[in-house]
C-alpha positions as CSV (number, residue, x, y, z in Angstrom):
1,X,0.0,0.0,0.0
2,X,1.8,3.4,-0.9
3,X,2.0,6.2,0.9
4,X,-0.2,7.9,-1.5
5,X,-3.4,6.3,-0.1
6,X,-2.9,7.9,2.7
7,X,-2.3,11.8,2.3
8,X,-6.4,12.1,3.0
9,X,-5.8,10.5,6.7
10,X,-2.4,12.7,7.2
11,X,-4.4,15.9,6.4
12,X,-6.7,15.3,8.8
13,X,-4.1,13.7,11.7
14,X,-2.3,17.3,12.3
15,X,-5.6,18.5,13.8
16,X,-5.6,15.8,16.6
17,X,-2.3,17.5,17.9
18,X,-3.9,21.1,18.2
19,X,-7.5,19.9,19.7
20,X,-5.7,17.1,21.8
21,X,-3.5,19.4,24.0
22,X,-6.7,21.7,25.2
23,X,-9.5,18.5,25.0
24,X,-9.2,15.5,26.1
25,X,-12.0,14.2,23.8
26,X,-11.9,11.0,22.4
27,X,-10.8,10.6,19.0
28,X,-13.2,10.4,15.8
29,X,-13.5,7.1,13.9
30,X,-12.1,8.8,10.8
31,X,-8.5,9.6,13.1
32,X,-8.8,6.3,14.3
33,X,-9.1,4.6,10.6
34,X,-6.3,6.6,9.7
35,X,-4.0,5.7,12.4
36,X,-4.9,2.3,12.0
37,X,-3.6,2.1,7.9
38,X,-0.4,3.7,9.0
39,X,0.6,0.9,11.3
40,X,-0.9,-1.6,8.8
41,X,1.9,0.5,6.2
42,X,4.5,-0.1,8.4
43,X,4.0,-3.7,9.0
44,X,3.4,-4.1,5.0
45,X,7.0,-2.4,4.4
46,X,8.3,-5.4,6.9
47,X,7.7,-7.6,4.5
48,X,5.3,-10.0,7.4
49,X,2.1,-11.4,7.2
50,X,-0.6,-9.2,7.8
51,X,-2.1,-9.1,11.9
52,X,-5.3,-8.4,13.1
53,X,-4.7,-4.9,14.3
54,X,-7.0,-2.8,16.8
55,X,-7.5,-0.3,18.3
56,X,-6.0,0.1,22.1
57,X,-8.5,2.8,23.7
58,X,-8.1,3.9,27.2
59,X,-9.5,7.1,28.9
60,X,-6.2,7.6,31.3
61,X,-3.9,7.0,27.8
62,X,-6.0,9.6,25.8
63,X,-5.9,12.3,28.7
64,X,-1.9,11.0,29.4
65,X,-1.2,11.3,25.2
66,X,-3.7,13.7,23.8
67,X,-1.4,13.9,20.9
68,X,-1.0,10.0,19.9
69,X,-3.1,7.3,19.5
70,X,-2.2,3.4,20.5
71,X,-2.8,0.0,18.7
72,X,-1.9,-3.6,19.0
73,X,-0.9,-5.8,15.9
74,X,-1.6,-9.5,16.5
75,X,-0.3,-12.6,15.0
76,X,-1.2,-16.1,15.2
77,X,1.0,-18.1,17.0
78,X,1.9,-20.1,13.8
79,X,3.7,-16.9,12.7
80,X,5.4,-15.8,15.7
81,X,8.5,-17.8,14.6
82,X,8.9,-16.4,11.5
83,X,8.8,-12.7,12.6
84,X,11.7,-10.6,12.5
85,X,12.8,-8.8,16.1
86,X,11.7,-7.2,17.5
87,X,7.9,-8.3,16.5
88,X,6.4,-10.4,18.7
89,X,3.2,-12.0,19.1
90,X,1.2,-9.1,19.8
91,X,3.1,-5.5,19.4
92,X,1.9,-2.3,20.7
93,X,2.0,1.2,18.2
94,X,1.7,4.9,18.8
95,X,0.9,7.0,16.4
96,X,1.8,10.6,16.3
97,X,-0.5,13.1,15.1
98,X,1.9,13.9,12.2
99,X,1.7,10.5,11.7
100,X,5.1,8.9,12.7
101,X,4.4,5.7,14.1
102,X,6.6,3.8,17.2
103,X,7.2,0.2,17.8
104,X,6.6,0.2,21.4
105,X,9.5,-3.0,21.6
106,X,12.1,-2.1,24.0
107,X,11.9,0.0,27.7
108,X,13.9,3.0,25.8
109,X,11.1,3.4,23.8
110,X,8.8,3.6,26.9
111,X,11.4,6.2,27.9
112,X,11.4,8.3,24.9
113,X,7.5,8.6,24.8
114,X,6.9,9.9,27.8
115,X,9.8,12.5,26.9
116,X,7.9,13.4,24.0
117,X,4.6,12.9,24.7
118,X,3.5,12.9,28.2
119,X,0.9,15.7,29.3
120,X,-0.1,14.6,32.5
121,X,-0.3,17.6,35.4
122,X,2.4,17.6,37.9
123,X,2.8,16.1,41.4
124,X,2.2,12.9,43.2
125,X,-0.1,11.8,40.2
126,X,1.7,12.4,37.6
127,X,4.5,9.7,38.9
128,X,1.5,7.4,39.6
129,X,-0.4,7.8,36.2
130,X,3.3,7.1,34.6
131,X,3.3,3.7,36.3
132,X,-0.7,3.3,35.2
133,X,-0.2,4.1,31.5
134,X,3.1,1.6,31.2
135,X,1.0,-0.8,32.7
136,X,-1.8,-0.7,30.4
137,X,0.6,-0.5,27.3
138,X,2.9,-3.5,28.7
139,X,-0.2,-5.8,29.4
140,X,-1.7,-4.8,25.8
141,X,1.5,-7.1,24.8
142,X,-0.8,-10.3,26.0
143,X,-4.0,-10.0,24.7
144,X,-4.6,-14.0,25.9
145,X,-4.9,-13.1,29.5
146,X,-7.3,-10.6,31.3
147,X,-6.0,-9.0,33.6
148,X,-7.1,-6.8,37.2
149,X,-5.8,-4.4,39.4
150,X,-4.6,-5.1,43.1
151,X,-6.1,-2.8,45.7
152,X,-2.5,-1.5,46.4
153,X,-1.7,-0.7,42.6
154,X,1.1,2.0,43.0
155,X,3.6,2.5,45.5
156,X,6.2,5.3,45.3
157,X,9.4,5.2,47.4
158,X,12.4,8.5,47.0
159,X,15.0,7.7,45.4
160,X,17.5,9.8,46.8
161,X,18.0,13.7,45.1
162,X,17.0,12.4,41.8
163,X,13.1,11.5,41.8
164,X,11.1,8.8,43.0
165,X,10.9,4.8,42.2
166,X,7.7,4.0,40.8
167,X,6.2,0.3,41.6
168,X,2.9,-1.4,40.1
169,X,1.4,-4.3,38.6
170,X,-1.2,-6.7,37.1
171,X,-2.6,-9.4,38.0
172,X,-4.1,-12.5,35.7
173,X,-8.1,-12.7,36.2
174,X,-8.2,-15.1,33.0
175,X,-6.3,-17.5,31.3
176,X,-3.3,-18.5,33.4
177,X,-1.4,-16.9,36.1
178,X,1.1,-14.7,37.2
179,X,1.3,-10.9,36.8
180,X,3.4,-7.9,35.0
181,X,5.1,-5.7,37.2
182,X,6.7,-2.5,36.3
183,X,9.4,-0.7,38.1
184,X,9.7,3.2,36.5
185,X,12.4,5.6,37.7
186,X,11.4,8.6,37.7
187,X,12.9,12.4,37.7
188,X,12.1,15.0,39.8
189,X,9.2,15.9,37.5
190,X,7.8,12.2,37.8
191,X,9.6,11.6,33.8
192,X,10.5,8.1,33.6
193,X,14.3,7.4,33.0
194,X,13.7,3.8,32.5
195,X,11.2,1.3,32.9
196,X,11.8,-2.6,33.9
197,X,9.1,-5.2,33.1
198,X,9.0,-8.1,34.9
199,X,6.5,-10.8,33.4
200,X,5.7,-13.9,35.6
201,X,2.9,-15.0,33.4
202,X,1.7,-19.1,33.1
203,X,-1.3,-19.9,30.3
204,X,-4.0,-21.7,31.5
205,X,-4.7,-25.1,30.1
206,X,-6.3,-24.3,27.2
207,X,-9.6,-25.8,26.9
208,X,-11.7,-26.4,23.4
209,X,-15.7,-24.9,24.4
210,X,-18.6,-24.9,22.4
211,X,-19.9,-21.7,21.1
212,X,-23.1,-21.0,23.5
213,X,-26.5,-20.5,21.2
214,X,-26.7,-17.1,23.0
215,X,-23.2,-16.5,20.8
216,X,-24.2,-18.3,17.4
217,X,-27.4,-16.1,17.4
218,X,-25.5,-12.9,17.9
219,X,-23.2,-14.0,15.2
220,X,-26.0,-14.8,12.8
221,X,-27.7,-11.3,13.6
222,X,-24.2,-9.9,12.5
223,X,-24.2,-12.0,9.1
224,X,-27.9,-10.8,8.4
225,X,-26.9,-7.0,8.7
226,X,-24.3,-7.8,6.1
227,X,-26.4,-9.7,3.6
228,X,-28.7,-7.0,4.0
229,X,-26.2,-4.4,2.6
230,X,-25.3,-5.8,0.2
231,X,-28.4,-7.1,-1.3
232,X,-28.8,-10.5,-0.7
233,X,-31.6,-12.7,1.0
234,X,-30.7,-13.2,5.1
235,X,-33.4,-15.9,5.1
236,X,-31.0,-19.0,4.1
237,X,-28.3,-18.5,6.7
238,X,-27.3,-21.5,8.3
239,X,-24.8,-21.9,11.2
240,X,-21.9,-23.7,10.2
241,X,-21.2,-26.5,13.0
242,X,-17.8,-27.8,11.9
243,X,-15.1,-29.1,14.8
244,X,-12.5,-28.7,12.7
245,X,-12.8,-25.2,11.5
246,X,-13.7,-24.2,15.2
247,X,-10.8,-25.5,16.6
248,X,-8.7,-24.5,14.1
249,X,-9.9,-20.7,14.2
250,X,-10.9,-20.3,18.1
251,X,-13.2,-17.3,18.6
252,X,-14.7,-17.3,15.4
253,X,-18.1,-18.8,14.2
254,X,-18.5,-20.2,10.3
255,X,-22.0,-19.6,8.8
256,X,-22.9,-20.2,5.1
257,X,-25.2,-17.7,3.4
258,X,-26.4,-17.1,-0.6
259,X,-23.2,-16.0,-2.9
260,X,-24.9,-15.7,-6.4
261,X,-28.2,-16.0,-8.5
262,X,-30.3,-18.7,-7.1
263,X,-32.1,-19.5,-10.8
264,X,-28.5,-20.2,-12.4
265,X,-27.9,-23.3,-14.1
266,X,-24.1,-23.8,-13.3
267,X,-23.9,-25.8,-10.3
268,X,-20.7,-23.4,-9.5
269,X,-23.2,-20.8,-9.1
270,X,-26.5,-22.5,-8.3
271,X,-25.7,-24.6,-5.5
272,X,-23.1,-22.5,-4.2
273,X,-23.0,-20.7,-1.1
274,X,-20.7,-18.1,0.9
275,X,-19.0,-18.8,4.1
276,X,-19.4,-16.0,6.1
277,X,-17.0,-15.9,9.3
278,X,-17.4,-13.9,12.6
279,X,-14.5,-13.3,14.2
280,X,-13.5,-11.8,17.5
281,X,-14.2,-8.4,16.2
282,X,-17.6,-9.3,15.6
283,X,-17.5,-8.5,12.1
284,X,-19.1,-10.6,9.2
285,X,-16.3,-11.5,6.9
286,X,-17.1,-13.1,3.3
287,X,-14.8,-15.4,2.1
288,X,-15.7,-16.4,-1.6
289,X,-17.6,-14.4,-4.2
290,X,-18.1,-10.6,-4.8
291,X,-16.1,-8.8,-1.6
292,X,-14.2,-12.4,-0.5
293,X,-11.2,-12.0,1.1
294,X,-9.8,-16.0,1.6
295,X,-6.0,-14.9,1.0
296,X,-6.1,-12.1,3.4
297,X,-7.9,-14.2,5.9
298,X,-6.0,-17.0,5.8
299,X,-2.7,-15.2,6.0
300,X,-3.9,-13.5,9.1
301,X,-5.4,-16.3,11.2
302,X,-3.7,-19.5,10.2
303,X,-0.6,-18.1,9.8
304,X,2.5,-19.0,7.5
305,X,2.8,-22.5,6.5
306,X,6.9,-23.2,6.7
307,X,6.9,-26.6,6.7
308,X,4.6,-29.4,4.5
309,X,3.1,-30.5,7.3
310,X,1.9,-27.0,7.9
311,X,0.8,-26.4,4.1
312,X,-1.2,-29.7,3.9
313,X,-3.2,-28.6,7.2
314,X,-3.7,-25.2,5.0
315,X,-5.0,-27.3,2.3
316,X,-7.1,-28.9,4.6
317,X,-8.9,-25.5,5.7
318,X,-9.5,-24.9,2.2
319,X,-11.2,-28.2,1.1
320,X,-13.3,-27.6,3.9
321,X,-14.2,-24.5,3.2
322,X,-14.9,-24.8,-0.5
323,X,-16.8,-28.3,0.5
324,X,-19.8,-26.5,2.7
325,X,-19.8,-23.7,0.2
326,X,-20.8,-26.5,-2.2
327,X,-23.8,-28.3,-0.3
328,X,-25.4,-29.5,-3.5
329,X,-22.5,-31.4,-3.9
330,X,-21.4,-34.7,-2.2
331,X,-17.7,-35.1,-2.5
332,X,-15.7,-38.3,-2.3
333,X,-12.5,-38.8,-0.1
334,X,-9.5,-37.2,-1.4
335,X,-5.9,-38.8,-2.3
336,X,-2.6,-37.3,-1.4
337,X,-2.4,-33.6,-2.9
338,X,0.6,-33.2,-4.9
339,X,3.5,-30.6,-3.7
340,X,6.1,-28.9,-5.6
341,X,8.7,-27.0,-4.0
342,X,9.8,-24.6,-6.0
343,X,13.1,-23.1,-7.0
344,X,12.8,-19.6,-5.8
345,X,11.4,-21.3,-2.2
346,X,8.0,-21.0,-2.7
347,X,5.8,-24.5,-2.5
348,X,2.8,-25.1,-4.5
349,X,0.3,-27.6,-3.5
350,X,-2.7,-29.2,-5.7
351,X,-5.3,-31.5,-4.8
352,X,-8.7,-32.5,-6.9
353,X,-12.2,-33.8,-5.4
354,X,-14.0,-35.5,-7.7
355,X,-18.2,-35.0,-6.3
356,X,-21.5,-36.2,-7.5
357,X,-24.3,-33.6,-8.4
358,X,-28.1,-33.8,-9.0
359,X,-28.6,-36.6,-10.9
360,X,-25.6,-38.6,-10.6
361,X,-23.4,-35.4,-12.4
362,X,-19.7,-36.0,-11.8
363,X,-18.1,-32.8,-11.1
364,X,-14.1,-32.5,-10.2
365,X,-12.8,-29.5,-8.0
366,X,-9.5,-28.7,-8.2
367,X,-7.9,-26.3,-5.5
368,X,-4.3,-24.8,-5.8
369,X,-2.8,-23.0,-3.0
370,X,1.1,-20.9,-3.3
371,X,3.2,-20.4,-0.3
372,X,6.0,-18.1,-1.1
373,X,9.3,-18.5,1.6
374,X,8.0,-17.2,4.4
375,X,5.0,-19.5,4.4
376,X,2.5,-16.7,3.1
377,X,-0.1,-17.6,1.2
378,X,0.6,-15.3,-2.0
379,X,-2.1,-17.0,-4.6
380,X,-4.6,-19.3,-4.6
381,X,-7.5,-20.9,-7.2
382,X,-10.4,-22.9,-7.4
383,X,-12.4,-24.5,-10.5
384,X,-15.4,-27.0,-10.4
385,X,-15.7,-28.3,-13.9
386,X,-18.0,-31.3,-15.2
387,X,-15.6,-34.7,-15.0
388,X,-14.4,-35.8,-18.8
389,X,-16.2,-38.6,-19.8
């Protein structure tokens, strides 16, 4: 994505510095969305595959950086070990209002943030709200756990002529144990000179649950609302109850909905139906048809495939896919798919399904999936043609 798209977010970001430092209001969506495809730029010129990136909104971070806004950039864990340093797993941004954006990686970075950007009045609170604000920032790094404060969150000791010595942590409500504690020393003016993290954190065992019905029909209400927008019947959505996509993709829910002209008389189009995934965001994402984005969402949730073991289960997820999109269609068990590694590193793997139609029909699908050297999915095709007789 060039830098070119996005002049219309950069001529709006300058004004966030000039309101920010006499309001404390929150930001608009259009500031936000702007932000947002800058960090999403500066992942892109890292040459990684793409994260799930959010927003990271906190009343005591707006009011302590009126003039920056903060995100976190997640990866699947399948990719963490092909990401250069210093990304991680999940990696908090800020964003300047002139729209320079900081990898929050490294305690000097902590440091030179607050020398840059922290507006918080003086005294007592201000070294207390520096401890807060690293806190929230450091535990935005694990998105797995929830955390909670202890009653005693802060304590400040002197620290001789300099400053203070700024003390607080977190503690794991959900998904494991442990905590993140942060130890700031701070100037006379309550500036941090440098910020240790210590993180004691254990996951949980992690435990496969069934989406409640109270979260299928929410999901289904979401996939409605799309259809709705974009011109296509609601009343056909079904929930899609698959154990393999669910554990595969934790958090979201599969539906299949309508994807072209019912009336057709090509089976690829007749009998054919969208999947429709709700993720964590709870937002209805079309995979197949008009506004599909398979290659995108594949490369952000599943993750590089590095290794053929890793590219078959990618193959996998695909047949499965394109099977339920298909439910006119009965498909027979598939052979080994055929691999080819390729000179220039990338691996391309091919697998056909032959499946039986309305009367008997014999149609073959044919799915090829490309893996450049990182693992990234960088192309992929489908074709469902009638079998030669």
């Amino acid at each position: 994505m060039s830098v070119n798209k996005f002049l219309v977010w950069l001529i709006a970001l300058p004004a966030l510095a000039v309101g920010a430092a006499a309001s404390t209001a929150a930001p608009t969506a259009r500031e936000v969305l702007g932000s947002e495809l800058l960090v999403k730029e500066y992942l892109e010129k890292l040459d990684v595959p793409p994260a799930r990136v959010r927003p990271l909104a906190d009343g005591l971070l707006t009011r302590a950086f009126p003039d920056y806004l903060f995100f976190v950039a997640v990866y699947p864990q399948a990719a963490v070990a092909d990401l250069p340093e210093p990304l991680k797993a999940a990696n908090v941004f800020a964003v300047a209002a002139d729209g320079r954006v900081k990898l929050l990686a490294k305690s000097e970075d902590f440091v030179e943030l607050f020398k840059v950007g922290f507006h918080h009045e003086r005294g007592e609170e201000r070294c207390k709200a520096a401890v807060r604000v690293t806190l929230l920032l450091l535990k935005a790094r694990h998105p797995e756990y929830q955390f909670t404060w202890p009653v005693e969150e802060i304590t400040l000791t002197p620290d001789g002529p300099r400053g203070k010595v700024g003390v607080g942590k977190v503690v794991v409500k959900e998904g494991g144990t442990g905590a993140i504690e942060a130890t700031l020393t701070l100037d006379r003016n309550c500036d941090p000179i440098k910020v240790v993290e210590v993180v004691t954190l254990k996951p949980g065992k992690a435990e496969f649950t069934t989406p409640t019905a109270t979260e299928i029909a929410a999901a289904e209400k979401v996939v409605k609302v799309y259809l709705g927008d974009v011109k296509l019947t609601a009343e056909s959505v079904k929930y899609l109850d698959d154990p393999l996509l669910l554990r595969t993709f934790r958090g979201s829910l599969f539906f299949v909905a309508p994807i072209a002209d019912p009336d057709a008389d090509d089976p690829g189009s007749k009998g054919s139906v969208n999947v429709v995934i709700v993720g964590p965001d709870a937002k209805a994402q079309p995979l197949f048809g008009k506004g599909g984005h398979f290659g995108s969402w594949f490369n952000t949730t599943f993750g590089p495939a590095t290794d053929e073991r890793r590219v078959k289960e990618g193959l996998g997820v695909a047949v499965r896919l394109l099977e339920v999109s298909h439910p006119t269609l009965t498909f027979d068990p598939s052979g080994d798919p055929r691999i080819t590694n390729e000179e220039d590193g990338q691996r391309l793997i091919t697998t056909r399904r032959v499946a039986t139609g309305a009367g008997g029909k014999k149609w073959v699908l044919t799915i090829r999936l490309r893996f450049g050297k990182r693992g990234r999915l960088i192309s992929w095709g489908w074709w469902l043609k009638p079998e030669a007789s």
